[in-house]
BAVEX-782630 format. One line per 4 residues: number of its first residue (from 0); for each residue z, y, x of C-alpha. Coordinates in Angstrom, 2 decimals. Each point is the difference from the previous one (the first is absolute). Example, Ala and Ser with C-alpha at 12.3 -4.5 7.8 and 13.67 -1.06 7.14 Angstrom:
2
0	7.80/-4.50/12.30; -0.66/3.44/1.37
END
This chain:
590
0	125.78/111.16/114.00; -1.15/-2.96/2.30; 3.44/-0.51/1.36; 1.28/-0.89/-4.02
4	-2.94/-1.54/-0.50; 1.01/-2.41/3.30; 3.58/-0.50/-1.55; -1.76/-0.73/-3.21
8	-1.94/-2.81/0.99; 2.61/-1.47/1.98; 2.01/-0.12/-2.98; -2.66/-1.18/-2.02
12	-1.14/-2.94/2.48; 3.90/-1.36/-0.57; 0.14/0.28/-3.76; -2.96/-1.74/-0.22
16	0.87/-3.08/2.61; 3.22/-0.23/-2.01; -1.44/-0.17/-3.42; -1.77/-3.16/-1.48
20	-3.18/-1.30/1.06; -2.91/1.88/-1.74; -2.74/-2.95/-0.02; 0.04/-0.34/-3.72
24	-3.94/0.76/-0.33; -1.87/-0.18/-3.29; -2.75/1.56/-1.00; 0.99/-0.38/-3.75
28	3.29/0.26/-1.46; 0.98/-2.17/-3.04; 1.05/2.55/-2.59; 1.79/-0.34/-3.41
32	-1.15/-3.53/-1.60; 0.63/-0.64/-3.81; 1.39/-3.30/-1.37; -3.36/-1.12/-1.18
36	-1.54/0.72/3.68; 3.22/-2.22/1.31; -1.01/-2.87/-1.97; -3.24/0.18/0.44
40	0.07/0.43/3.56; 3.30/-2.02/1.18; 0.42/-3.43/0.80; 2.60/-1.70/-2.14
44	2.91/-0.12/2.05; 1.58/-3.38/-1.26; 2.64/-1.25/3.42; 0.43/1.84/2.81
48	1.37/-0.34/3.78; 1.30/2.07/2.27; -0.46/-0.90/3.66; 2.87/1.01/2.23
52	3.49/1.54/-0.39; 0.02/2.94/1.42; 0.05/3.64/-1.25; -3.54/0.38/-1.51
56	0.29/-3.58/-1.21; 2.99/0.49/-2.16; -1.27/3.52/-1.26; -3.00/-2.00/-0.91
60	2.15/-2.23/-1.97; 1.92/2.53/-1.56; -2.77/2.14/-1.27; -2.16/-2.89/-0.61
64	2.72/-1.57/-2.43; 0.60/3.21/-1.28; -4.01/0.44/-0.86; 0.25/-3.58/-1.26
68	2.34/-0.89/-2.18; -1.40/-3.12/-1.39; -1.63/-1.35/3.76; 2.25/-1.75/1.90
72	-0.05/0.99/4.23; 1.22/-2.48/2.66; 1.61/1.51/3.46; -1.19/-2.47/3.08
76	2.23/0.99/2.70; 0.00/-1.90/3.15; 3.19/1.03/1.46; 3.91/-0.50/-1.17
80	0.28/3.64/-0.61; -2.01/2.90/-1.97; -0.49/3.38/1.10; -2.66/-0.91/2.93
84	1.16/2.65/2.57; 2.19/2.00/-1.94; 3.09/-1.05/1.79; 3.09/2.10/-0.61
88	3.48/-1.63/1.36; 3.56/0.43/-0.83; 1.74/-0.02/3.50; 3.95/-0.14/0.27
92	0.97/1.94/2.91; 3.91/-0.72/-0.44; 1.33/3.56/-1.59; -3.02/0.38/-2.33
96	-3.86/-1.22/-0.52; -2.96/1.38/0.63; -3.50/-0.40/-1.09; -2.72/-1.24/2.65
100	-3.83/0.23/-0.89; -2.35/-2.77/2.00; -2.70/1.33/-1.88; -1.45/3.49/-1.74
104	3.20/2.35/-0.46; -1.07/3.10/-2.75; -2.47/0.41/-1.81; -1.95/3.73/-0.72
108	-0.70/1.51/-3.57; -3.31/1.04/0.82; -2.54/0.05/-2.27; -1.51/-1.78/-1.68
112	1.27/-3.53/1.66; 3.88/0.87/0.38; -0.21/1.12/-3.63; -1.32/-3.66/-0.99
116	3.15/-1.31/1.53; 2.18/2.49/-1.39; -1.46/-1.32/-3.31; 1.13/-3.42/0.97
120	3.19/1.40/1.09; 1.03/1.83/-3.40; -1.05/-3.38/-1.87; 1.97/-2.24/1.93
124	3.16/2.94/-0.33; 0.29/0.25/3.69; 0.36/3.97/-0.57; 3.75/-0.28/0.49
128	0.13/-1.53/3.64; -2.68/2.14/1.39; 1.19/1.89/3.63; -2.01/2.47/0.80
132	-0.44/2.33/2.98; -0.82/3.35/-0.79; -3.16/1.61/1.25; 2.94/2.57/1.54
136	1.61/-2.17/1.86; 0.03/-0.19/3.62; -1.89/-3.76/-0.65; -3.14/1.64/-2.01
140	-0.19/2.84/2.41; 0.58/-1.80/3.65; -2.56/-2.31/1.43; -0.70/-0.54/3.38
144	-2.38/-1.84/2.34; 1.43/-1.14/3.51; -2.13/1.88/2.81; -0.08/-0.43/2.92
148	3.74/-0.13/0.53; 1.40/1.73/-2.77; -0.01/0.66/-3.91; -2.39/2.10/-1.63
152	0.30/1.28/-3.63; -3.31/0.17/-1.60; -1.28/2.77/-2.30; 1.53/-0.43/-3.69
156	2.25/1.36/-2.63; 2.30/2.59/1.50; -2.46/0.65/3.03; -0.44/3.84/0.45
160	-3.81/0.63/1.56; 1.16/1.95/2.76; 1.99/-3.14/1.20; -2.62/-2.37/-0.77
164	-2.10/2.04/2.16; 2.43/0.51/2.77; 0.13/-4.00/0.06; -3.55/-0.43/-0.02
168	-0.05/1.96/2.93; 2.43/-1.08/1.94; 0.45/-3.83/-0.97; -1.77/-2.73/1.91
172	-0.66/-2.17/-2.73; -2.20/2.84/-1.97; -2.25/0.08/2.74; -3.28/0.95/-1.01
176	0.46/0.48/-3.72; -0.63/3.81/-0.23; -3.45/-0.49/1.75; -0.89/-2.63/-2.00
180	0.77/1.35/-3.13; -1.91/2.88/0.65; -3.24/-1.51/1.48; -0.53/-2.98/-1.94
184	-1.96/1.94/-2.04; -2.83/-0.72/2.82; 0.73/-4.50/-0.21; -1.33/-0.84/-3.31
188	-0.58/-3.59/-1.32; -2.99/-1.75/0.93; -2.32/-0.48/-3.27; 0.33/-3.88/0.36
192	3.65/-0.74/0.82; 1.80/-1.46/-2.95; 2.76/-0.55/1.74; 2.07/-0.09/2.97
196	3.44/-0.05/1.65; 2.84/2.57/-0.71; 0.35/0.28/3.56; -3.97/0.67/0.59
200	0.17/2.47/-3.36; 2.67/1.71/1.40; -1.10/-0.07/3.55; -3.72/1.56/-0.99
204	1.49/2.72/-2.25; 3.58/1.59/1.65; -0.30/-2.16/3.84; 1.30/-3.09/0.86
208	3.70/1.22/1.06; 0.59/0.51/-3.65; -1.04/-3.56/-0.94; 2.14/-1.54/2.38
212	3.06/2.90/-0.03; 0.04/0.69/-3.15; -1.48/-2.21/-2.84; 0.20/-3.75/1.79
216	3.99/1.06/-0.22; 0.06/0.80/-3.78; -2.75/-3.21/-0.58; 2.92/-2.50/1.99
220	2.36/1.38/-2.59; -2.43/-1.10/-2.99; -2.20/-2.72/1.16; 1.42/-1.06/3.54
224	-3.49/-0.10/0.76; -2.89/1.17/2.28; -1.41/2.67/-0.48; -3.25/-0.28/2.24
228	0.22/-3.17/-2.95; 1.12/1.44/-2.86; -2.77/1.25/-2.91; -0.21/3.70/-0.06
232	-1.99/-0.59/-3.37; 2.56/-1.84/-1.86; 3.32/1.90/1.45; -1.35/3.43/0.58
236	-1.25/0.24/-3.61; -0.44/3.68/-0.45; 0.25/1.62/3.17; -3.18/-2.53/0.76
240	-1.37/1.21/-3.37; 0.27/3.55/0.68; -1.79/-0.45/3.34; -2.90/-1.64/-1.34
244	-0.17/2.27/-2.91; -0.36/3.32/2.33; -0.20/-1.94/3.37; 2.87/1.84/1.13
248	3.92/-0.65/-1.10; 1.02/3.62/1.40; -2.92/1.89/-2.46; 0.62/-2.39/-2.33
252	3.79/0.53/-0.42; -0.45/3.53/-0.03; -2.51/0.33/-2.26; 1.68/-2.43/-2.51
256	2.91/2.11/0.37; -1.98/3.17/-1.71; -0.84/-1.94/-3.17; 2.00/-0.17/-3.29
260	-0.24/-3.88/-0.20; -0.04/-2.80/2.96; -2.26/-3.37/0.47; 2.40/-2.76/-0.95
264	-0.86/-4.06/-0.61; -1.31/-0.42/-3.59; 1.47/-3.35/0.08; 3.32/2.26/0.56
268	-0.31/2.63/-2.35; -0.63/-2.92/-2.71; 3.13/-1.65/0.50; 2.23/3.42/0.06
272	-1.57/0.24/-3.23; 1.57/-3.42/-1.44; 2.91/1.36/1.71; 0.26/3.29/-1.74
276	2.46/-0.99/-2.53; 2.61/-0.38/2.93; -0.81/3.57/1.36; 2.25/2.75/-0.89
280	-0.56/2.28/-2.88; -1.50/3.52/0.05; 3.48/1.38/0.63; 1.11/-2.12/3.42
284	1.90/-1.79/-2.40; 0.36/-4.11/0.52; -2.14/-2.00/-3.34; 2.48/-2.02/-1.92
288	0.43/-3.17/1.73; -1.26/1.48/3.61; 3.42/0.08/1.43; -1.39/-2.15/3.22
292	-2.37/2.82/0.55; 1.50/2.95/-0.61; 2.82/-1.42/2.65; -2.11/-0.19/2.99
296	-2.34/2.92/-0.66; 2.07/1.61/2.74; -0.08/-3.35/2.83; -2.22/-0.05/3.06
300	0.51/-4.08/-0.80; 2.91/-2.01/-1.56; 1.70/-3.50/-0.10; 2.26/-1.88/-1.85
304	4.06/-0.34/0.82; -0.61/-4.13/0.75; -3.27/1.00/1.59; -3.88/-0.68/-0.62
308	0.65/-3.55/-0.31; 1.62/1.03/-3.35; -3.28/0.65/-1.64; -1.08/-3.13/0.72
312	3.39/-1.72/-1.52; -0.37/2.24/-3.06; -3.33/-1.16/-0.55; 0.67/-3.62/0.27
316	2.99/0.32/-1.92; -1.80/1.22/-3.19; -3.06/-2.32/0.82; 2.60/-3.04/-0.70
320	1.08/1.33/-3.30; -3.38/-0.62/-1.21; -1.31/-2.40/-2.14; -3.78/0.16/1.11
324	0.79/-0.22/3.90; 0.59/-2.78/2.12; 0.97/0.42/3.97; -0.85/-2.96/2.16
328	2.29/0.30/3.49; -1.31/-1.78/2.96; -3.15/-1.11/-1.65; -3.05/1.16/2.71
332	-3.40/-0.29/-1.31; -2.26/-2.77/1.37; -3.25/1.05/-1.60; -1.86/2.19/-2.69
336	-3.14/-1.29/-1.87; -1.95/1.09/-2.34; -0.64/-2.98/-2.66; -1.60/-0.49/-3.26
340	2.15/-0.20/-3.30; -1.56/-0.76/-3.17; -2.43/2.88/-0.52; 1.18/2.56/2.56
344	1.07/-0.27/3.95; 4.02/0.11/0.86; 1.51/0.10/3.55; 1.85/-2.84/0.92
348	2.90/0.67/2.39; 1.62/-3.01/2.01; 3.47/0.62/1.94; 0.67/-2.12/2.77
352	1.17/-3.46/-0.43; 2.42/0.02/2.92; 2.02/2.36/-0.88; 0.54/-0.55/-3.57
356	2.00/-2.87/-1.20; -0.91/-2.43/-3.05; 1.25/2.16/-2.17; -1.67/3.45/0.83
360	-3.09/1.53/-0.88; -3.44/-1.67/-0.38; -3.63/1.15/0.25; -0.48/2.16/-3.31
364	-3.27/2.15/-0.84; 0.46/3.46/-0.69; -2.19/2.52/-1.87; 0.73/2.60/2.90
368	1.85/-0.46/3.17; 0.93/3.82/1.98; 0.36/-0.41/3.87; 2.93/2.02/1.25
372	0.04/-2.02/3.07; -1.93/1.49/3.48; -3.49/-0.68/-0.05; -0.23/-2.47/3.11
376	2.07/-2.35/-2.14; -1.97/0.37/-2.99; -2.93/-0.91/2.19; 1.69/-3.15/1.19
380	0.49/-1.14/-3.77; -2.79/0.57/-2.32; -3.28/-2.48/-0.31; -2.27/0.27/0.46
384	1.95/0.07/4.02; -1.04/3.47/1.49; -1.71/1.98/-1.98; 2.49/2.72/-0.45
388	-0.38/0.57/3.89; -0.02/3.49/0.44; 3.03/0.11/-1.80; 1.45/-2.13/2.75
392	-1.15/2.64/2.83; 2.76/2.29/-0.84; 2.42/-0.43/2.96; 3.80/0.58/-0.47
396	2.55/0.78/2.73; 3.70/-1.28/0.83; 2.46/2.58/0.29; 3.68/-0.93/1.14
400	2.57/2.27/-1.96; 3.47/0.68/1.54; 3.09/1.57/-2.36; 2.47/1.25/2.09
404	3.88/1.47/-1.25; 1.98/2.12/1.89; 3.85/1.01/-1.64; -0.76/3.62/2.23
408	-1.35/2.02/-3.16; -0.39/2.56/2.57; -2.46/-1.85/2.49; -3.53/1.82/-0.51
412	-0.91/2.40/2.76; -2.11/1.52/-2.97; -0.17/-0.97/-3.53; -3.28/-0.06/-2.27
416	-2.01/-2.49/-0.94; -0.28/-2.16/3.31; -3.28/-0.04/2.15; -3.47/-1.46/0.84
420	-1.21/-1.28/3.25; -3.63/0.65/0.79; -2.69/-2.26/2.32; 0.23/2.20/2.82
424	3.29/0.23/0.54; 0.91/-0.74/3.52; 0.55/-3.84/0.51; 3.33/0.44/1.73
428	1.57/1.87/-3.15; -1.13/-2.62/-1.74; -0.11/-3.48/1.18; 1.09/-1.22/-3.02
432	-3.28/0.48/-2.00; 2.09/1.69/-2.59; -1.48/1.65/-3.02; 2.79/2.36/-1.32
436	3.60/0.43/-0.77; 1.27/1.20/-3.70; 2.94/1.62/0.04; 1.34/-1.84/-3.22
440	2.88/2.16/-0.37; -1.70/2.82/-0.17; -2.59/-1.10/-2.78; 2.15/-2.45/-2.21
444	3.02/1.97/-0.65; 2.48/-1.89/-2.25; -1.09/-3.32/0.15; 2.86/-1.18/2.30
448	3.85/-0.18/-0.55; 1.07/1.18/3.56; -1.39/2.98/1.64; -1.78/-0.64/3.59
452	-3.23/-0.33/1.65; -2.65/-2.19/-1.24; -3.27/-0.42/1.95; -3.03/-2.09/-0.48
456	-2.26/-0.92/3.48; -3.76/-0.90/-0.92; -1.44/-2.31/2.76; -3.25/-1.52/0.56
460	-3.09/0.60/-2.21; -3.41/0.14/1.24; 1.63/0.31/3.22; 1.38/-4.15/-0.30
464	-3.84/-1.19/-1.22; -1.10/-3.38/1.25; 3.54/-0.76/1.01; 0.85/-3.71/-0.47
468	3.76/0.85/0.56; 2.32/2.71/-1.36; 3.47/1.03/1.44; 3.02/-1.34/-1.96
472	2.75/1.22/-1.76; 1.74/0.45/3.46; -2.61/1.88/1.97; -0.96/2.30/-2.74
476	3.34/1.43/-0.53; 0.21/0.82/3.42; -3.26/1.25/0.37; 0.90/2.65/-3.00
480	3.08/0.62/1.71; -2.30/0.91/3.15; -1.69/2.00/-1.69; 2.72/2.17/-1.71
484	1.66/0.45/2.98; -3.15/1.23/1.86; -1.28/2.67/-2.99; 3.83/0.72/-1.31
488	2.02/-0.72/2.48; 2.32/-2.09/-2.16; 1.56/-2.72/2.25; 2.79/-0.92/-2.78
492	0.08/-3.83/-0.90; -1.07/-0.15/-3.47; 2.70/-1.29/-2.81; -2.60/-2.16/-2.05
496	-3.82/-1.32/0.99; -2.49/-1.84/-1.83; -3.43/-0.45/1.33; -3.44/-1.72/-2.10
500	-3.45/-0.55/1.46; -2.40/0.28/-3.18; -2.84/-1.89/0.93; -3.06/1.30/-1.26
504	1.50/2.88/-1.75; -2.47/2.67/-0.07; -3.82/-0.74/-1.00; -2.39/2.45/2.17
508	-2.90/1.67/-1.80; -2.25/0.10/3.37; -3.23/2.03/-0.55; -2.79/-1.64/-2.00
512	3.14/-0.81/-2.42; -1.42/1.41/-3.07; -3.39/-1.94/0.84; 1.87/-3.34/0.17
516	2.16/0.44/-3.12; -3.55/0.67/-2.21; -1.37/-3.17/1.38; 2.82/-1.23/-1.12
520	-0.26/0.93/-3.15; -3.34/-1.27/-0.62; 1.07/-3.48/1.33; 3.04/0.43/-2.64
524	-2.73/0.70/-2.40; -2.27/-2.75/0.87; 2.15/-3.23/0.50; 3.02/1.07/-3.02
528	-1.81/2.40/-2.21; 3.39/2.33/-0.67; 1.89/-2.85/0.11; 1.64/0.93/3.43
532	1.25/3.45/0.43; 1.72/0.72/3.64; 2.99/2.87/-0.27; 2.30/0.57/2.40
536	0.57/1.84/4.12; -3.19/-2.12/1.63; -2.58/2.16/-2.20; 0.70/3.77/-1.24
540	3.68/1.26/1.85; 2.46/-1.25/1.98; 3.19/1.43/-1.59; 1.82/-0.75/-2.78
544	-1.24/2.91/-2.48; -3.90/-1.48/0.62; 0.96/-3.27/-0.88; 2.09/0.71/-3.35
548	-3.10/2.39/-0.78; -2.11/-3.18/0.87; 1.40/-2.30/-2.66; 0.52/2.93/-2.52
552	-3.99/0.52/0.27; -0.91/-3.75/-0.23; 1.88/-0.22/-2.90; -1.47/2.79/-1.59
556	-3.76/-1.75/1.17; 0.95/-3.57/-1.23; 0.05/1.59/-3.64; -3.59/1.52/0.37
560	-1.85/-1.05/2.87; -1.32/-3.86/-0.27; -1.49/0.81/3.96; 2.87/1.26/1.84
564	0.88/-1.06/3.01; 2.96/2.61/1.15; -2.64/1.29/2.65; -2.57/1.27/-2.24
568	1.22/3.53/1.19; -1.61/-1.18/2.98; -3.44/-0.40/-1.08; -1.62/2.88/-0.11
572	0.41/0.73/3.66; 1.07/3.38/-0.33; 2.80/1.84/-1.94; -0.48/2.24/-2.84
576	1.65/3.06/0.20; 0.19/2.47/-2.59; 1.61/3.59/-0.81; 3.35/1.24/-1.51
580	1.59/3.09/-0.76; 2.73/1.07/2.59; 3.45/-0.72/-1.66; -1.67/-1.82/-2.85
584	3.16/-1.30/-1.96; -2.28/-3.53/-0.09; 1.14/-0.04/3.72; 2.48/2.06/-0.26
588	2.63/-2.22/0.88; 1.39/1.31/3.48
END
């Protein structure tokens, strides 16, 4: 029935711009390696450091350590605090607190990367002060994009076909998709385009009104990025895989939806299969010591009751405890070199002398340093000077963040999720150059003391690029307030406001990514021989999940693989896909 079909792709399209980038390409896949095959083929990890304090660099630490128990691991971290932009705050509102995110807010169990944090979670014992929202709840099943001059719910759980149809039809800002879904058929992908832009993928297959309608609005809630920018390659991942597989995603989908298994990353299916003894049993039942992940099996996404930012304190927490780990605060890196030592090479890494004092760290030569930190810094460090360029052509944008409290819990015109502004929304309903609003109280139940409206307002983006100025504290509120009162009419004062630009926030994987991160690699390759491995939101993801998954799979490399580089996936130029069987309990995890 073309007119499923159209509601199928749709649907589709925004699963896959939510879910993690897909650009882990390899044409082989390490499998199962014996203890003689690690020795043989490992170097001998004797000191190692960790480059940056953020999320992937203290997972790295942690598992590292944990892989390790005899090498000991050094934390640079240029900055007073840990956490990088995890950044959950306590805020006293006189009759009660509540929690403000400036940063990522809940995290999804999909598989297999929100299983590798869960994993983290349930060894750290976070399992207790997990919030989750259910994927019943009016959060999971409400999301809306802004157009022209009014909310829209999108397609999703709860959505009956008849009524996603009835919108299609009659909604402005799904202009174009039934037409496109069901003639793109006829625009397949020219034999020598590796890549190109979302917007110019999406534009060639369904029309350009669902680029900028539809998925530019879901993309500013992900990337705050461009999508005429933005790689359809590396974000896309299988919808761009099913296309060049049958040169059509419409025949594609449907005729992958007749088969008894489905084309899934190998690189995926092999770590659901280190996974597997944290999937349930036979009988639904939870494994013993799986309580983490038999307690979100039923979330759309989840939290913690002091927010995100209390992974990041658990983490450093239990890092301090141990006797192998030692966390330099504000201690930037002035340079990385690799140097001769007695009968093999090291990496010598030299903090900054200004801003230690006489008594802080020195330059010390390491066995293996990881790079959590974003590749344009890395650049800037290691000798010889430039020749990790193309690591340093991954652009990031700023994105101003604006937590508003009102004591009304009753303030929402309509309650879900919160909404997505797209490119071609009208400039005077949005002036602003907002992104979004999240309707926190909607989809963090439980982590305040009071009840009453909390809001988040997403500014900026790609939208603020090549600014040399950014509004303050001042301006932004009351630009968010603008904005509220335009979309939602809410005109109340609010009771508590906190507003944070995050500079650089957000790396963008522009097209000819994947390209750049394999040069990359071979530079890695060439000038530290496995000695520098990169990890971390400038290379394979942006969210949190990607990056824990990151520094879970460098580990697991650093005991076999004496020429990693943490972009090896990259290589091949290309992604191996393989086959399972439909509700395979390997993958089973749902």
């Amino acid at each position: 029935m073309p007119s499923r079909a159209s509601v199928n792709a749709l649907t589709g399209l925004l699963k896959e711009c939510y879910a993690r980038p897909h650009h882990r390409c390899s044409s082989t896949v390490r499998t199962h390696t014996t203890v003689p095959d690690r020795q043989q083929n490992a170097q001998k990890v004797e000191e190692v450091a960790i480059l940056g304090g953020g999320i992937t660099g203290l997972a790295s630490v942690f598992y590292i350590s944990e892989a390790f128990k005899d090498v000991h691991v050094t934390l640079y971290e240029a900055g007073s605090r840990l956490g990088g932009w995890l950044r959950s705050t306590s805020v006293d509102v006189g009759s009660g607190k509540v929690i403000f995110e400036q940063g990522p807010r809940t995290l999804r169990p999909n598989v297999p990367n929100g299983l590798v944090t869960l994993d983290l979670l349930d060894r750290l014992g976070l399992h207790n002060d997990i919030l989750m929202t259910s994927k019943e709840s009016v959060a999971a099943r409400n999301r809306f994009i802004y157009y022209p001059d009014h909310l829209v719910r999108m397609p999703g759980p709860g959505s009956s076909l008849l009524g996603v149809l009835s919108s299609m039809l009659s909604e402005p800002v799904f202009q174009g998709l039934l037409y496109g879904a069901l003639t793109e058929v006829f625009r397949p992908r020219p034999n020598d385009l590796d890549d190109e832009s979302v917007g110019a993928f999406v534009s060639r297959k369904f029309g350009p009104a669902v680029a900028d309608n539809i998925v530019s609005a879901v993309l500013h809630g992900i990337y705050a990025g461009d999508i005429y920018q933005l790689s359809a390659k590396s974000i896309l991942g299988k919808v761009y895989k099913t296309e060049e597989q049958y040169a059509s995603v419409m025949v594609g989908n449907m005729l992958e939806a007749t088969r008894d298994d489905s084309l899934v990353p190998l690189l995926d299916l092999h770590m659901m299969r280190y996974l597997k003894p944290f999937m349930v049993a036979s009988n639904g039942q939870p494994l013993p010591g799986t309580e983490v992940f038999a307690k979100v099996r039923a979330s759309s996404v989840y939290t913690f009751k002091r927010g995100l930012g209390q992974l990041a304190e658990s983490l450093e927490s239990a890092l301090r405890k141990l006797p192998n780990v030692t966390i330099l605060m504000d201690t930037p890196v002035e340079s990385l070199e690799m140097v001769a030592h007695g009968n093999t090479s090291k990496i010598q890494v030299k903090p900054k002398t200004a801003e230690r004092s006489v008594a802080g760290p020195s330059t010390h030569r390491y066995s293996h340093v990881i790079s959590t930190i974003s590749g344009k810094t890395l650049n800037e460090i290691t000798q010889p000077w430039n020749c990790l360029s193309p690591l340093a052509e991954t652009p990031s944008v700023t994105v101003m963040v604006v937590n508003l409290y009102y004591s009304n819990p009753e303030l929402l015109p309509i309650h879900g999720f919160g909404y997505l502004l797209p490119r071609s929304l009208p400039f005077d309903q949005n002036p602003e150059r907002a992104l979004g609003v999240v309707f926190d109280s909607d989809a963090t139940i439980g982590q305040d003391e009071i009840p009453g409206t909390k809001l988040t307002v997403m500014l900026g983006g790609h939208w603020w690029n090549g600014w040399d100025a950014y509004p303050d504290e001042e301006e932004g509120a009351n630009m968010a307030k603008a904005i509220l009162a335009r979309h939602l009419n809410i005109t109340e004062e609010p009771q508590a406001v906190r507003v944070a630009l995050q500079k650089e926030c957000i790396p963008q994987y522009t097209v000819g990514h994947a390209s750049r991160m394999r040069l990359a690699s071979s530079r890695l390759l060439n000038h530290f021989q496995g000695r520098l491995r990169v990890a971390g939101n400038s290379y394979s993801g942006v969210g949190l999940n990607d990056c824990v998954r990151a520094a879970k799979e460098l580990t697991m490399k650093l005991e076999v693989d004496s020429k990693a580089t943490g972009l090896e996936d990259l290589v091949a130029g290309g992604e191996t896909w393989t086959r399972r069987e439909k509700g395979s309990r390997e993958w089973g995890y749902r």
